[in-house]
C-alpha positions as CSV (number, residue, x, y, z in Angstrom):
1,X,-85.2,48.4,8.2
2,X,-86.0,45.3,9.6
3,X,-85.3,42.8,7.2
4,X,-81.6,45.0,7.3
5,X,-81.2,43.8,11.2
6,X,-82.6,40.7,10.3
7,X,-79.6,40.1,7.6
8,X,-76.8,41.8,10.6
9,X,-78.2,39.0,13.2
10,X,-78.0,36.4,10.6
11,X,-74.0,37.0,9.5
12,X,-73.0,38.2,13.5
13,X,-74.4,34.3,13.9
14,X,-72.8,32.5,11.5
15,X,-69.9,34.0,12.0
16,X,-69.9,33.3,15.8
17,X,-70.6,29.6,14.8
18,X,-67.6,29.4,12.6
19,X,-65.1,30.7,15.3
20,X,-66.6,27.9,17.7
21,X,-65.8,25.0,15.5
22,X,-63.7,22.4,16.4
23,X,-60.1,22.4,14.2
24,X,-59.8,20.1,11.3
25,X,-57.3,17.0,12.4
26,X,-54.4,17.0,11.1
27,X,-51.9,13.7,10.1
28,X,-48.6,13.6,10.0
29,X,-47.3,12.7,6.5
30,X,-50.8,13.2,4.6
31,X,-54.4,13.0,5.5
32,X,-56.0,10.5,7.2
33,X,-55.2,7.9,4.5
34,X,-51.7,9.1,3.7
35,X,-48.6,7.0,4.6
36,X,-46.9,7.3,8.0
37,X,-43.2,6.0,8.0
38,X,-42.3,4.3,10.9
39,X,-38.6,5.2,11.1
40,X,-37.4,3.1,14.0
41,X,-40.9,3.1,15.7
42,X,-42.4,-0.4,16.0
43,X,-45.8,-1.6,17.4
44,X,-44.2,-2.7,20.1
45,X,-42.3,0.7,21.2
46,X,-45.3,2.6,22.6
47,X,-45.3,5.5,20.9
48,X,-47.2,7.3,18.6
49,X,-45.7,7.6,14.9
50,X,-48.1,10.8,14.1
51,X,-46.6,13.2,16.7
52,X,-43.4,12.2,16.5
53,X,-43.7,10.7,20.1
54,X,-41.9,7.0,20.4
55,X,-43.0,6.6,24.2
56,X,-46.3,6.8,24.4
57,X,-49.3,7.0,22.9
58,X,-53.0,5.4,22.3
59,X,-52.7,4.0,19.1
60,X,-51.0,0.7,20.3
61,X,-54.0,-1.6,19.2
62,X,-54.6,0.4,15.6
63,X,-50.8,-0.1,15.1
64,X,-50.1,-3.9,16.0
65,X,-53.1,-5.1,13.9
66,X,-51.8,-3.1,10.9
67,X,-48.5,-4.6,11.9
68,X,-50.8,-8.1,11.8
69,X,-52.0,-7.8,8.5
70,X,-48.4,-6.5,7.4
71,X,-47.1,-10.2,8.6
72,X,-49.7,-11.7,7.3
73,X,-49.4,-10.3,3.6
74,X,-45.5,-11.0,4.2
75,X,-46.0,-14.4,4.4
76,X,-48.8,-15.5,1.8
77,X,-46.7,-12.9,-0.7
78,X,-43.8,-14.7,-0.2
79,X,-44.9,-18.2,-0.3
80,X,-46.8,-17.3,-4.0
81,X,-42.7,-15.3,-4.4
82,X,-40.7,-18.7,-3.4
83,X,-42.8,-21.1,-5.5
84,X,-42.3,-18.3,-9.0
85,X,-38.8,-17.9,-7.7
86,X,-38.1,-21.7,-7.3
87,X,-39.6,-22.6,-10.4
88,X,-37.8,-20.4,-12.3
89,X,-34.3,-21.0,-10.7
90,X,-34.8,-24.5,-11.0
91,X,-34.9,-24.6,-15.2
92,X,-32.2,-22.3,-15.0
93,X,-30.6,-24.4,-12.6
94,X,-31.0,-27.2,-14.6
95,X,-29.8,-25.4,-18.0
96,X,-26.3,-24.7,-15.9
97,X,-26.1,-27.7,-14.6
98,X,-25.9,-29.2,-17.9
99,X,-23.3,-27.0,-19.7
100,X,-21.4,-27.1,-16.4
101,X,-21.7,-30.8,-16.8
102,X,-20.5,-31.3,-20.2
103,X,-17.8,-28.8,-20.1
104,X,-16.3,-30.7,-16.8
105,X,-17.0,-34.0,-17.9
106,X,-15.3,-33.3,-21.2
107,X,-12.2,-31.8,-19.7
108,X,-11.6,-34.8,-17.0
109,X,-12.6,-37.5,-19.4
110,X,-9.3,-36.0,-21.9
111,X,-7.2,-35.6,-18.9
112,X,-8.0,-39.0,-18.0
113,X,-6.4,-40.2,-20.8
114,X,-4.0,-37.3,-21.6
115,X,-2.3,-37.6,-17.9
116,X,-2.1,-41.1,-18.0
117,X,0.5,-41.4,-20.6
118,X,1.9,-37.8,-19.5
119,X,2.8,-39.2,-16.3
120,X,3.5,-42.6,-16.7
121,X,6.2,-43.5,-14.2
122,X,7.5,-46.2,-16.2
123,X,6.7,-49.4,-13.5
124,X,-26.5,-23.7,1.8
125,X,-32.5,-21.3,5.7
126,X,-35.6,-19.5,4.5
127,X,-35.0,-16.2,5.4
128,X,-37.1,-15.1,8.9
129,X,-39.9,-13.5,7.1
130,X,-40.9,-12.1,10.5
131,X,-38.1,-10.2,11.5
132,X,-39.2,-6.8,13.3
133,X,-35.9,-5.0,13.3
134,X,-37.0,-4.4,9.4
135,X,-39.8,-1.4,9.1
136,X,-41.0,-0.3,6.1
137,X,-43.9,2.4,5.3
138,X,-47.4,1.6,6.8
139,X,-50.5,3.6,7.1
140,X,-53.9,2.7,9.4
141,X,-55.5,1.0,6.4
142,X,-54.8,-2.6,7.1
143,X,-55.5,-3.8,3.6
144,X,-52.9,-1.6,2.7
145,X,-50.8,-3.2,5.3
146,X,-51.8,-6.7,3.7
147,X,-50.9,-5.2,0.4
148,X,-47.4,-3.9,1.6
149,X,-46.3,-7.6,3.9
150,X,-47.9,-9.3,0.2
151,X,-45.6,-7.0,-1.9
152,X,-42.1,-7.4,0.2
153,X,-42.5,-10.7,1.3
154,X,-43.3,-11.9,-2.7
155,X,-39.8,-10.0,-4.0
156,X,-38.2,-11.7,-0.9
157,X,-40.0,-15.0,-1.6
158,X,-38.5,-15.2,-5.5
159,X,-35.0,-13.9,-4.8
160,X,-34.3,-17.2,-2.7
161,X,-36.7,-19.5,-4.3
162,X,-34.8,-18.7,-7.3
163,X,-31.8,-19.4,-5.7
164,X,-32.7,-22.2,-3.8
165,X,-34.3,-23.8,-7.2
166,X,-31.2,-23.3,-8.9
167,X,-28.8,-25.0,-6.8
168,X,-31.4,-28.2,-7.1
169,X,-31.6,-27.8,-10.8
170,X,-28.0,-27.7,-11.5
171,X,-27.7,-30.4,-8.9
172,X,-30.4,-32.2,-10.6
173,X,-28.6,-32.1,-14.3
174,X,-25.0,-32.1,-13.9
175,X,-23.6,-35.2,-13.0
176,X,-25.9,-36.9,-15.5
177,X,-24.4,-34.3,-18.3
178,X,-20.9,-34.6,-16.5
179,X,-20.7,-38.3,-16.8
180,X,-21.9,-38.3,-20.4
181,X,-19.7,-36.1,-21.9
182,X,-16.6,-37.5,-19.1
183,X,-17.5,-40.8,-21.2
184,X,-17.0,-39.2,-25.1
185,X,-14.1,-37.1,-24.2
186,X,-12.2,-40.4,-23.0
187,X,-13.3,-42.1,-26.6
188,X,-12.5,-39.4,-28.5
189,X,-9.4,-38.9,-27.2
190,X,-8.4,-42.0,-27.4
191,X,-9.0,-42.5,-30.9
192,X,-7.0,-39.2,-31.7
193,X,-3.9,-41.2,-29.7
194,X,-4.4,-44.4,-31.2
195,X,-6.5,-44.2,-34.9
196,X,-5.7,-42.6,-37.6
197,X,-8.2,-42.6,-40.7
198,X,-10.1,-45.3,-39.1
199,X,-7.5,-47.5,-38.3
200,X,-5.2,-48.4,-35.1
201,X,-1.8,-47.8,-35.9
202,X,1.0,-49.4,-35.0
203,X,4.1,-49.3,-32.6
204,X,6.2,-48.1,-35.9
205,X,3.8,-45.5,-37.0
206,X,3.3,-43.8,-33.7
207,X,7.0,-44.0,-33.1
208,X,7.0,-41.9,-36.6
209,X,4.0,-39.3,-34.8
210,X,6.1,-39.5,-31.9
211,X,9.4,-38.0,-33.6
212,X,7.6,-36.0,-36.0
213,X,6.4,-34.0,-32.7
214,X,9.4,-34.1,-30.9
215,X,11.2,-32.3,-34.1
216,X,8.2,-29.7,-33.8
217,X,9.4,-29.5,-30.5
218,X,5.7,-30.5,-29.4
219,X,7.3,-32.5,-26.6
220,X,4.1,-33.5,-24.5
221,X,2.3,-34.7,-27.8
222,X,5.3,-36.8,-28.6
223,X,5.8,-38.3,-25.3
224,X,2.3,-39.3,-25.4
225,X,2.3,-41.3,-28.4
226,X,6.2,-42.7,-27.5
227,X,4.8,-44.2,-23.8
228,X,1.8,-45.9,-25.7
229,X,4.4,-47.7,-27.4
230,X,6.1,-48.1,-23.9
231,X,3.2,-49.1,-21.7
232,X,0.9,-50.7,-24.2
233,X,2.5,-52.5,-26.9
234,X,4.7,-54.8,-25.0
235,X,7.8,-56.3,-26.9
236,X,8.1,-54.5,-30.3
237,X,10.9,-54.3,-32.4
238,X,10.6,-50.1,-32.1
239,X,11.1,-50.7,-28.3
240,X,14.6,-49.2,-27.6
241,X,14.1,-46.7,-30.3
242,X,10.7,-45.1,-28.6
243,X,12.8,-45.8,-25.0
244,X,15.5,-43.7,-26.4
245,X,13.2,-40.7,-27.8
246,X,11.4,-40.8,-24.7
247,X,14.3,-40.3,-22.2
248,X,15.2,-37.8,-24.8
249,X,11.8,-35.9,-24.4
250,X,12.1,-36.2,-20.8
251,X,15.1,-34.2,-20.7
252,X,13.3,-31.5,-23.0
253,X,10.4,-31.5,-20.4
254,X,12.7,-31.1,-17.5
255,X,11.8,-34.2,-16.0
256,X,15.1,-35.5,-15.4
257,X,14.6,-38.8,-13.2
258,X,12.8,-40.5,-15.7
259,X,15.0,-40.0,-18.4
260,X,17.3,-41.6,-16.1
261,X,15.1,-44.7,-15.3
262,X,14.6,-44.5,-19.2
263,X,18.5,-44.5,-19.9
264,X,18.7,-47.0,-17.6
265,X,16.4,-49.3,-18.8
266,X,17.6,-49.1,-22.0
267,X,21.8,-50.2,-20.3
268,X,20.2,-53.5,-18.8
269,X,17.6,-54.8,-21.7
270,X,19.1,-53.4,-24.9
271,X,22.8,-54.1,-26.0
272,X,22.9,-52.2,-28.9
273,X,21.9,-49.0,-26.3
274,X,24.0,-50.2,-24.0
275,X,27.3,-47.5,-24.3
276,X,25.0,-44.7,-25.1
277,X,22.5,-45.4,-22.5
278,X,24.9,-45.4,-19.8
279,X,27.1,-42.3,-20.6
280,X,23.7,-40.1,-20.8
281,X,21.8,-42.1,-17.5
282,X,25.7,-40.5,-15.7
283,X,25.5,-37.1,-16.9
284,X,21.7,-37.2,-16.1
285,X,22.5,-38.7,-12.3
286,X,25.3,-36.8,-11.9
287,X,23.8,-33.1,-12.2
288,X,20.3,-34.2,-10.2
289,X,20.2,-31.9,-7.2
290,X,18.0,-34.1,-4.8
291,X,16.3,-37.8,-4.2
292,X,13.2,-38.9,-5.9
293,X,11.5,-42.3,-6.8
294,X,15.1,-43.8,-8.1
295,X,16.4,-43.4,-4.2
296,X,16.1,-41.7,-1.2
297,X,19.2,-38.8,-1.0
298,X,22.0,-38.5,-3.2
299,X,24.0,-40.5,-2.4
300,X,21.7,-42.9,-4.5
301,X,22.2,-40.9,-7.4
302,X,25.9,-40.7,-7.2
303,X,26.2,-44.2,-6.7
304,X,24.3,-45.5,-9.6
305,X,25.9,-43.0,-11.9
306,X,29.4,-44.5,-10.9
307,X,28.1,-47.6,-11.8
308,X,26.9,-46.1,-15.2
309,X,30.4,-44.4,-15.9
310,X,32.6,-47.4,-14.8
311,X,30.8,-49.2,-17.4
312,X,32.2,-47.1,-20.3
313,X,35.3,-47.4,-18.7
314,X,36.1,-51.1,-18.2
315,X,33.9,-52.5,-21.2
316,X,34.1,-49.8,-23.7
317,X,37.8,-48.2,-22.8
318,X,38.3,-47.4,-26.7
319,X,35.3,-45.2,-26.6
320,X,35.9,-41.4,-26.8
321,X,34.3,-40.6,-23.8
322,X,36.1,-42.8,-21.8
323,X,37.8,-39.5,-20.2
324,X,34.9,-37.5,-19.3
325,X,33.5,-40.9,-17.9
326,X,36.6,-41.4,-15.2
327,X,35.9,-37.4,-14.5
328,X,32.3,-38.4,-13.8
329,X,33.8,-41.1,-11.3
330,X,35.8,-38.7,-10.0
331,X,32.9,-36.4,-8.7
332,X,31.1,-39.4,-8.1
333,X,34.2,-40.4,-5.2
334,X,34.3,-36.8,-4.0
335,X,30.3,-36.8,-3.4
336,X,31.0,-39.4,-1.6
337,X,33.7,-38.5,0.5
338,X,36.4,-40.8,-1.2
339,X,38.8,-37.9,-1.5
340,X,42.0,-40.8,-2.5
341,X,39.7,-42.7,-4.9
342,X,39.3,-39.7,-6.5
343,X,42.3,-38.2,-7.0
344,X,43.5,-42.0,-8.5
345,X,40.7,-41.7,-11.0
346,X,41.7,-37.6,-11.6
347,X,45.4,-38.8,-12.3
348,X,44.3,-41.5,-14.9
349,X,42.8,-38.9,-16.8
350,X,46.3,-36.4,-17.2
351,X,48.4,-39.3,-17.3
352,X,46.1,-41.2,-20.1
353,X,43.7,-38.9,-21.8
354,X,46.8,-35.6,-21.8
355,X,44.9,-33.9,-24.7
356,X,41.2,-34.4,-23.6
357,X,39.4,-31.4,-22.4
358,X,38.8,-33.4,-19.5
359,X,42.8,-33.4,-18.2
360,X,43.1,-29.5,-17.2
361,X,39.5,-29.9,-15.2
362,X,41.2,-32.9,-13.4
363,X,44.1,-31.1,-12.7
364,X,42.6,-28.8,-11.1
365,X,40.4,-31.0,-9.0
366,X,43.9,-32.8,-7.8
367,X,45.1,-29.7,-6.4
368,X,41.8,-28.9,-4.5
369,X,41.9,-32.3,-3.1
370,X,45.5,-32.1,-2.2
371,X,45.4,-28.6,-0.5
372,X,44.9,-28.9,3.7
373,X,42.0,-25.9,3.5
């Protein structure tokens, strides 16, 4: 019996004991060393991050030097981040700035020479790696803190060392690769204008390239290789010829004004052009819309043309285009406002030239200029 009540007074105890014991603590987010996220709660706010409380609390102290050691790890990981980052940006860098180069400096250098006979006028701060308005998940164990900062602030670190190191890589490399390759694209280039099978041709053998492109209807190759003759090799017998094929070629490329300085180049310095030269530098002159290097306004245009035309007419007046010539007077005068003039030069043309395809247009331009609206 009494080891029985001995056994009762022993449970009734331990029971009692158990019912008096203090609850286990409880964390919010996992035990004591599980991860509490922040949210918007910062060290500075006051609040506890455990209860849910943001504005007030005692674990001020605890949280700014976790917040410490969070800075701390920022920093050192993103100093070891910036120097992987930078290095590594850099070689790429440097790699891109040297295709970049090449394939710039090859383009220009071409162009350089390609243009010149085309257009031949005939005379980026280190991020703040301490900004608090960017929380991330801490917990009180500060070298996890230390761990976190190290962790963020390295990816940070590489993502604009890298870029940083690759702006000074490709800055490093391309002009060196640009100028190199500027320099072979303008001797390569030139030899494909000027050599063929190792030799420098002549003004008669690229006037033959010249035409053989312009039949192909390769018009900018062919003007190309028509100015050299033009601008480079002075006083050749092939002269007027390539003059001629290149106001031609003009024409095709729509750049109308110079094949009018061409045509008329060709009226004042070759003779044997001379008739030809200044029928086409009218027609030309005659249907440009607006002023350019040759003059300022039209009037320029209109004027030279009727210089051009009245050639044909007082030195060549056997010619077959002597009629359309006194029509291209004609609309020369009216652009001009000489109404009379023109209807003189209209009545030459049905009086003189009856069955010319030229005499019912001037007809009809008399009676437009003789009717009072």
């Amino acid at each position: 019996m009494k080891i029985f009540v001995l056994i009762l007074v022993a449970i009734f105890m331990t029971f009692t004991l158990t019912a008096h014991q203090s609850p286990r603590p409880h964390y919010h987010q996992g035990g004591p060393n599980g991860p509490i996220v922040w949210g918007s709660w910062s060290p500075n706010s006051g609040g506890n991050p455990n209860n849910g409380n943001h504005h007030g609390g005692n674990n001020n102290g605890v949280d700014a030097q976790a917040q410490a050691q969070y800075d701390r790890g920022y920093k050192e990981g993103y100093r070891l981040g910036y120097q992987e980052g930078y290095e590594n940006g850099l070689r790429d860098g440097e790699h891109a700035g040297r295709k970049q180069g090449r394939f710039d400096g090859a383009r220009d250098g071409r162009h350089s020479i390609i243009d010149s006979y085309l257009t031949f006028d005939y005379g980026r701060d280190i991020t703040d790696y301490s900004d608090k308005n960017v929380y991330v998940a801490l917990d009180y164990g500060h070298s996890q803190a230390f761990k976190q900062g190290r962790r963020t602030g390295r990816n940070d670190g590489v993502s604009r060392g890298r870029a940083d190191g690759y702006e000074k890589g490709k800055g490093k490399t391309y002009r060196k690769a640009y100028r190199r390759s500027y320099d072979q694209a303008v001797k390569q280039t030139h030899n494909e204008i000027f050599y063929r099978n190792g030799r420098k041709m002549n003004a008669r053998e690229q006037l033959e390239i010249g035409m053989d492109f312009y039949q192909r209807r390769d018009f900018n190759n062919a003007i190309i290789h028509l100015n050299v003759i033009i601008r480079d090799m002075g006083n050749t017998p092939v002269l007027g010829k390539a003059l001629w094929w290149a106001a031609r070629t003009q024409m095709e490329l729509d750049n109308k004004e110079y094949a009018a300085l061409i045509y008329l180049q060709l009226m004042n310095k070759f003779p044997r052009h001379k008739p030809k030269a200044a029928m086409e530098a009218a027609r030309v002159l005659v249907g440009l819309k607006s002023g350019g290097f040759i003059g300022i306004g039209r009037k320029t245009y209109y004027k030279q043309a009727l210089i051009c035309a009245s050639i044909i007419v007082d030195q060549y007046f056997g010619s077959p285009e002597v009629a359309e010539a006194l029509y291209m007077q004609g609309q020369c005068f009216e652009k001009l406002k000489k109404k009379n003039k023109a209807k003189i030069v209209y009545k030459k043309i049905v009086e003189n030239y009856k069955t010319s395809p030229w005499a019912p247009k001037a007809k009809k331009r008399i009676k437009k200029l003789s009717s009072w609206w």
